[in-house]
N, C-alpha and C positions, 0 to 999 in steps of 0.2 A: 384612149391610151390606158393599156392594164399595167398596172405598177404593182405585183406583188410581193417583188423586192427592194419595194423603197420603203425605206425609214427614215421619221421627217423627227431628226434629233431634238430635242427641246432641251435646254438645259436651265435651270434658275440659274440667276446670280442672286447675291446676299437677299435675302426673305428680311423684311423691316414688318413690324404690327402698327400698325397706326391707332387713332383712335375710334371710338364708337360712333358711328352714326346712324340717323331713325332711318334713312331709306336707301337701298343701292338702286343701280340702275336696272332698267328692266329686262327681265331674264328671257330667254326662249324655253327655260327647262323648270321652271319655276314661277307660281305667282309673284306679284310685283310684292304684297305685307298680306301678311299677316297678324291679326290681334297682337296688338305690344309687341313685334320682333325689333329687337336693335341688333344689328349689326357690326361686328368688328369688321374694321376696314384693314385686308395684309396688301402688304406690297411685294410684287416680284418682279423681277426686271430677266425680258427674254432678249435673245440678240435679234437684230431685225430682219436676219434673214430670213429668221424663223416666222415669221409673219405673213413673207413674200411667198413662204412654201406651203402654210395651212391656209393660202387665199387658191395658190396653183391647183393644189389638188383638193380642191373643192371639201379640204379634210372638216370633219367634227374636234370638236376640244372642250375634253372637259379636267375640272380639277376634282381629283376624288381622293379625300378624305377619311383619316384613321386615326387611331389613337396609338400612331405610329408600331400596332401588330394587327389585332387580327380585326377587333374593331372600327366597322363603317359609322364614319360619321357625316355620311352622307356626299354628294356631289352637288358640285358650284360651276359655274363659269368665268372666266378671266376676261375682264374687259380692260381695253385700250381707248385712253378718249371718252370712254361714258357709253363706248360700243364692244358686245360682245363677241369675243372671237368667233363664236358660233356665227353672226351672222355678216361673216369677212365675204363669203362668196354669195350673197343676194344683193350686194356693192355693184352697182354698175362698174366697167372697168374706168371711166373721167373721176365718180367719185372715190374708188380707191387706190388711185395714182395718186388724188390728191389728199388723200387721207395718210396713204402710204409716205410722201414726199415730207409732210409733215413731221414724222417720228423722228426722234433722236435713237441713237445707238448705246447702251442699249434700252430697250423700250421699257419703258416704267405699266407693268398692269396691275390691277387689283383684282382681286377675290375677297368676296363678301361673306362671310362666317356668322353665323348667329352668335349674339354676344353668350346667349343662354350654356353653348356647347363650348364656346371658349371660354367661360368661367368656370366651367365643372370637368373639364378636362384637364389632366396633368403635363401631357403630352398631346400634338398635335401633329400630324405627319401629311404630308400629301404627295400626290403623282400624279405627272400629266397624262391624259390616256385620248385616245381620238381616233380614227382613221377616213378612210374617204372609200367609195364602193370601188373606185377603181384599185383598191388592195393595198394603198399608201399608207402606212401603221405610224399610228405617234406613239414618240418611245421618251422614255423622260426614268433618272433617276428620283428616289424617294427623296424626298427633302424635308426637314423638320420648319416647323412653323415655331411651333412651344417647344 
């Protein structure tokens, strides 16, 4: 199915920062540590639908990262459960019914930040961004972190 006209809306609710910790979980787009990285732990909370639609369309999702203008401060992934959204459609469909059935509304993820970049940053911004080959576009406003 070609979906060039879909757009799979993602929208944050409230961004909370939590505290630092020495490990996240293991990325698809990133090694697992690096020498001394500590990690800030953010929290963002997507609706669940939104979850049901970037498993459908077999979409990618990443969080990417700015010094809320022009400044990259690089790309993360949002995970659910200790699992990254990237890897929702390598889920058999048994295990992600019951992965799915599990969540609360709406769903609580994290993204894992280097403590180093969220200490020397004034400002931190991100946007969801994704799509899937069959032309499915994730679309997400900008949201502030810091």
């Amino acid at each position: 199915m070609f979906c060039g006209a879909c757009a799979i809306r993602v929208s944050p609710s409230p961004v909370q920062v939590d505290g630092i910790v020495e490990t996240r979980p293991q990325s698809r787009i990133l090694p697992l540590k690096t020498s001394g990285d500590r990690w800030r732990k953010i929290e963002v909370s997507i609706a669940k639908e939104n979850v049901q639609s970037l498993r459908k369309y077999e979409s990618t999702f990443f969080v990417n990262l700015t010094d809320c203008a022009s400044k990259d401060l690089g790309t993360q992934e949002l995970y659910i459960n200790g699992v990254s959204i990237a890897q929702l459609s390598s889920l058999g469909h048994v295990d992600f019914d019951t992965f799915y059935a599990a969540l609360r509304d709406p769903v609580k993820g994290y993204v894992y930040l280097k403590e180093s970049i969220y200490a020397n940053e004034p400002r931190i911004c991100a946007l969801f961004d994704g799509g899937s080959m069959t032309g499915a576009k994730v679309w997400s406003s900008q949201f502030q972190i810091k």
